[in-house]
N, C-alpha and C positions, 0 to 999 in steps of 0.2 A: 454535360452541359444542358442548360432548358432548351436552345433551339441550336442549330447549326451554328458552325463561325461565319456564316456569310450572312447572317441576320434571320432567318428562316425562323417558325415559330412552327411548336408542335399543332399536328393536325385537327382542327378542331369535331372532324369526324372520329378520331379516337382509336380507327383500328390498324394495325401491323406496323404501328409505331413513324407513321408518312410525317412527312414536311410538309408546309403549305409554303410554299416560296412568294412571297408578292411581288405582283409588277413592281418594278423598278431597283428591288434587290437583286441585282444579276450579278453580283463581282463572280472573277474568277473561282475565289475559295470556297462561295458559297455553293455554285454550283457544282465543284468537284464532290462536295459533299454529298448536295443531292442524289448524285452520280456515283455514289461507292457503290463497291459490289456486296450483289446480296439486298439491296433495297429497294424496295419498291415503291415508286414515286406519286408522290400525290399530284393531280392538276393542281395547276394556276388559278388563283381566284381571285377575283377583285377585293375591295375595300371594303363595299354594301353586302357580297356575299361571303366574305367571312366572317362579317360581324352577324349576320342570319345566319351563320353555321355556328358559330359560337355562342348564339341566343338557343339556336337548337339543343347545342350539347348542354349547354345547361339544364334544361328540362329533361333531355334522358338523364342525368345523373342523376336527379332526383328521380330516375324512376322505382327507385326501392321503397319510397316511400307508401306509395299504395299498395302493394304485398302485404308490408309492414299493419300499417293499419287495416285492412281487409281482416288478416291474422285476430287482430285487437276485436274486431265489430265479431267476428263470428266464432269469439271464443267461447267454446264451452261450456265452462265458469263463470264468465260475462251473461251469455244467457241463462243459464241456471239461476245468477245471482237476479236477474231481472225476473223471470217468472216466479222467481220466492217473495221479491219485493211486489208483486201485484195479488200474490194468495194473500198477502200478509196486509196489505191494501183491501182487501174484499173483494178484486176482482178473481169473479172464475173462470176455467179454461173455457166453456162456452163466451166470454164477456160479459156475462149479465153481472152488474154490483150487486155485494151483497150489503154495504155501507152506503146510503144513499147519500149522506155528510160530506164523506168523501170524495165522494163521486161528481159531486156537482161543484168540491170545492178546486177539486183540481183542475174542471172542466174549466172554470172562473180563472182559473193561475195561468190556465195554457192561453187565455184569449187577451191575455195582460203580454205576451208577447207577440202579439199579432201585428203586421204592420197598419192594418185597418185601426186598432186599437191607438197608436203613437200619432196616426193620420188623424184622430178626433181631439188625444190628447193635448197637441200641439200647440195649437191656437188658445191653448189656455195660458200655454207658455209665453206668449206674445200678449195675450191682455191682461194678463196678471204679473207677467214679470220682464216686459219691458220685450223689443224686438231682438236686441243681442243675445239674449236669452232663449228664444224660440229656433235664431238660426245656430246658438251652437248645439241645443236636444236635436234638433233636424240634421245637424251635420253627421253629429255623433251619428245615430241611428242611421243613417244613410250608410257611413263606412263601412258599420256593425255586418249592417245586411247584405251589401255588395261582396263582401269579403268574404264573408260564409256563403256565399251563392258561386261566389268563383268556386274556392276550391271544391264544394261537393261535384261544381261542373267537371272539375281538369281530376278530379278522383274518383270520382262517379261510382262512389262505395253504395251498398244495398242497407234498406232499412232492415229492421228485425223480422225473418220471415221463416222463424221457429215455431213450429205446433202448440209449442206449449204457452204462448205468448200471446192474448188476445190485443186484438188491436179494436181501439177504441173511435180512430178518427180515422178519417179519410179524404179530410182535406187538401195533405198534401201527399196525399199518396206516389202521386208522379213525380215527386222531387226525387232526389240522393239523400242520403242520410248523414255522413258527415260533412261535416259538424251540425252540431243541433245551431240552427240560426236562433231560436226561440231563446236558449239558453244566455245568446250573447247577447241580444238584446236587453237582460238583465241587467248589464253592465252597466246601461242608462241609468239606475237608482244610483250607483256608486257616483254617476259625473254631477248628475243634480244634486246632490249629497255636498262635494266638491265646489260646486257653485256656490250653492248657499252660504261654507263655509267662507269660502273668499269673498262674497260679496259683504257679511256681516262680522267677517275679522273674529264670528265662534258660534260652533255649532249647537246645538242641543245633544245632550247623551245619548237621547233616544232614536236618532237621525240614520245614526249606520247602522242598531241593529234591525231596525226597518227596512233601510235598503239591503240587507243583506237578507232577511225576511222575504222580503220582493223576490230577489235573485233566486233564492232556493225554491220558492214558489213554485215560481217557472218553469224550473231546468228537472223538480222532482214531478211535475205534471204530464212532462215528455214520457219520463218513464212508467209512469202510472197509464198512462193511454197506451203503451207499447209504440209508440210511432220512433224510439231512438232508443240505442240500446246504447250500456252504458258508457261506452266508447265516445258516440258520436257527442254525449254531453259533457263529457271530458275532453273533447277534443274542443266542442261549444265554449269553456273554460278558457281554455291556454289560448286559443286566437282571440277570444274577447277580450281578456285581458292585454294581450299585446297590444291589439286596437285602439285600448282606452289607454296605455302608454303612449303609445305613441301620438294621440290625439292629443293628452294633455300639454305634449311639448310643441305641439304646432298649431293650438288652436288659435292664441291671440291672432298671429299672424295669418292664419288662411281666414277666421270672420272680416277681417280688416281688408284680408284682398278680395271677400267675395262682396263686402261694402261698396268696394270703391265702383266710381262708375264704366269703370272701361274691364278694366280687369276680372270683374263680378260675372258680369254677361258671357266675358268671353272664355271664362272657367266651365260655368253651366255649359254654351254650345260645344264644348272641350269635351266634358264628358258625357253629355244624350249623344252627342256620335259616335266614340270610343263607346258606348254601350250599344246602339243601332248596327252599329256595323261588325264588333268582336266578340258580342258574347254569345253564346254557340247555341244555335238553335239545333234541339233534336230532332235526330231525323228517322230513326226507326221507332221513338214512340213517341207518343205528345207529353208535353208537359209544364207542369204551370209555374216554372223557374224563374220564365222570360217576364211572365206575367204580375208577378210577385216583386221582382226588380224593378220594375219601371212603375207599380203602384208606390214605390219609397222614393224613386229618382225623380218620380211627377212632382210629390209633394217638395220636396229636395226642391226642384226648380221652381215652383213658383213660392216659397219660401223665400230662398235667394233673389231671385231677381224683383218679389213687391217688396225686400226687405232694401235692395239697392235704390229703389225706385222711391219708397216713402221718404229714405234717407235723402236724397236730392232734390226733390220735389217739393215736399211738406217736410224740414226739417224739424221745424218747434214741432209736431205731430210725432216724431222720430225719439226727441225728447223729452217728451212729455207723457209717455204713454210709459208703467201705467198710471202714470199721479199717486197721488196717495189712494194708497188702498183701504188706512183705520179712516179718512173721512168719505169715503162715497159709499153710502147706503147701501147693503145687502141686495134688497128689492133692482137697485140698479145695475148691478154686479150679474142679476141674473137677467133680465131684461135683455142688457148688451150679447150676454152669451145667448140667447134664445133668436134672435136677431142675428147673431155670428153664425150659427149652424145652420139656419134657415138659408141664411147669404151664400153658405158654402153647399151645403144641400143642392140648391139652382142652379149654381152654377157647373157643376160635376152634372145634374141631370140633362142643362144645354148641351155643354159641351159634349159630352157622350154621346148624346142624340145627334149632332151635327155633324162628327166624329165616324159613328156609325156612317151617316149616308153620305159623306164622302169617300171614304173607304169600302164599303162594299153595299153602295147602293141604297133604293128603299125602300128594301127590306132590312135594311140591316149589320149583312153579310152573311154568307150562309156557312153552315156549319159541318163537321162533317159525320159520317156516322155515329159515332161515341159522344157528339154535342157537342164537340170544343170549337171553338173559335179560331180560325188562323190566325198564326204568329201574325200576320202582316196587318190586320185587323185590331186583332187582339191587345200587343203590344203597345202600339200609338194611341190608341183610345184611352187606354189607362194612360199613359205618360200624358196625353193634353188632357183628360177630365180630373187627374189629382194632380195635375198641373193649376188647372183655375182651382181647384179645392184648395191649395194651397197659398195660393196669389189672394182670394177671397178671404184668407183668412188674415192675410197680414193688411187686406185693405180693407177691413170692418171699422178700425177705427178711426180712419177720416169721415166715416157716415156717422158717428157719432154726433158729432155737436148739432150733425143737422137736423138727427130728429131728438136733439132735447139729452142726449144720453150724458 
């Protein structure tokens, strides 16, 4: 049988085959059970602490999974196959290119996956195509990134760090390497792709192989740099794609609840604390994981919440944005964007600066040997400056009419 006849349920600790009896199941039979000879008995646990013992045992049972891939990241044949595709690329084992075409095109393809990259793109998204549109690229991209940041965290697999394998970047040096987050972030061409389709009931021919153009961009520039071997962009693949499954089936419904005026705000303060408080800060080396998430979760929030706020406040603003696009003049088109990035520009420069010196002073905050910024500094600055970068961006168009735009 699964547990005892007296109600008992297997242990969620897992070893020599124990009971975990709970308060209140005490019959006779279950206890004689607990009690046969030969067994040895598990304590008594409450309700809250079996269900944390059985969150627990979840997570060891999955612990084959990081062997598994660890195996995969530092196969071999996997790095072989990677150091041929960078000779075969013009990179040499010193790093120097010997294709400069190349060199600069991929450099181009990896900064198309950047969050700083999505963080500028955005607010094109919102004045060009309407604020429903800017919060679900921003949503999307947010889950993309948060999810490939968890698990490199709870797998904390190594990047490529084979002899024969030049590394090109070093920007994220201090991350994990699986999954390539760079990679899933592709996945955005396929949902804007997806958009357009829906919004205009038919695509152009030329729509997906573009975004699949995009995508492959990206995910072949990891490898080209050396910073992910072929694992991790494989690995970039199968969770992006799930991401953007699962987003397609939930997006009506979570834009509409981060719209609403109660629900909206209280989603955001849901997750800046669930991220403030559980995602794991490193403690034997530094690293710019923490920093990286909350530069997507800044913009994330103040996306969300000027996009609740426009929506309740200025709704004809909410509606009307973008208007027509074939009758307002090019010249005006750029105007407003040159005006939008400046707005957003200032306000990420305040806040930063304000940020800084209440968080560590004025100086700034100091630093520590190797120049990094503490988490406690660090973190929050980015989360409130691409916080207002974000907010600034969905309120550029209530200054419109006022100067003339």
């Amino acid at each position: 049988p699964r547990g005892a006849p007296g109600g008992g349920s297997r242990s969620p600790r897992g070893g020599g085959g124990g009971f975990c009896v709970p308060p209140g199941i005490r019959g006779a039979v279950g206890t004689a059970w607990a009690r046969r000879p030969g067994h040895r008995p598990a304590p008594a646990c409450p309700s809250r602490g079996c269900r944390r013992a059985a969150m627990a045992a979840a997570v060891v049972k999955a612990g084959w999974i990081r062997p598994l891939v660890l195996r995969l990241v530092l196969s071999p044949r996997a790095t072989a196959a990677l150091a041929r595709f960078q000779r075969v690329c013009g990179v040499r084992e010193d790093g120097t290119p010997s294709n400069p075409l190349l060199h600069h095109f991929f450099h181009f393809a990896t900064n198309l996956g950047d969050e700083a990259f999505y963080a500028s793109i955005m607010p094109l998204c919102c004045w060009l195509g309407g604020y429903p549109l800017a919060l679900e690229m921003i949503c999307m991209f947010m889950l993309q990134l948060v999810a490939g940041q968890v698990v490199k965290e709870i797998l904390q697999l190594p990047r490529p760090r084979d002899d024969r394998i030049a590394v090109l970047e070093h920007h994220y040096a201090t991350e994990y390497g699986f999954p390539s987050t760079h990679t899933m972030s592709g996945y955005l061409a396929f949902h804007f792709v997806a958009l357009l389709s829906e919004r205009h009931a038919a695509s152009h021919p030329l729509l997906f192989p573009a975004a699949l153009l995009f995508a492959l961009s990206i995910s072949t520039s990891r490898l080209y740099l050396g910073v992910h071997s072929v694992a991790d962009v494989a690995g970039g693949v199968v969770l992006g794609w799930g991401v953007l499954q699962a987003w397609q089936g939930l997006r009506h419904a979570a834009v509409e609840a981060l719209l609403h005026p109660t629900a909206g705000p209280g989603a955001v303060a849901a997750v800046v604390a669930a991220f403030l408080f559980l995602f794991p800060r490193p403690a034997a080396q530094w690293s710019s994981a923490p920093g990286t998430t909350a530069v997507i979760l800044g913009v994330w929030t103040g996306v969300t919440l000027g996009c609740s706020l426009v929506r309740g406040l200025a709704p004809s603003t909410f509606a009307s944005v973008p208007g027509s696009l074939a009758s307002t003049p090019a010249p005006v088109h750029v105007l407003r964007a040159l005006v939008g990035y400046l707005g957003m520009l200032l306000a990420k420069v305040l806040v930063k600066a304000l940020a800084r010196r209440a968080l560590g002073g004025p100086g700034g905050g100091a630093v520590d040997a190797q120049g990094h910024v503490p988490y406690g500094v660090d973190v929050p600055t980015k989360l409130w400056s691409y916080g207002a970068v974000g907010a600034a961006a969905v309120g550029m168009p209530l200054l419109w009419p006022l100067l003339g735009l």
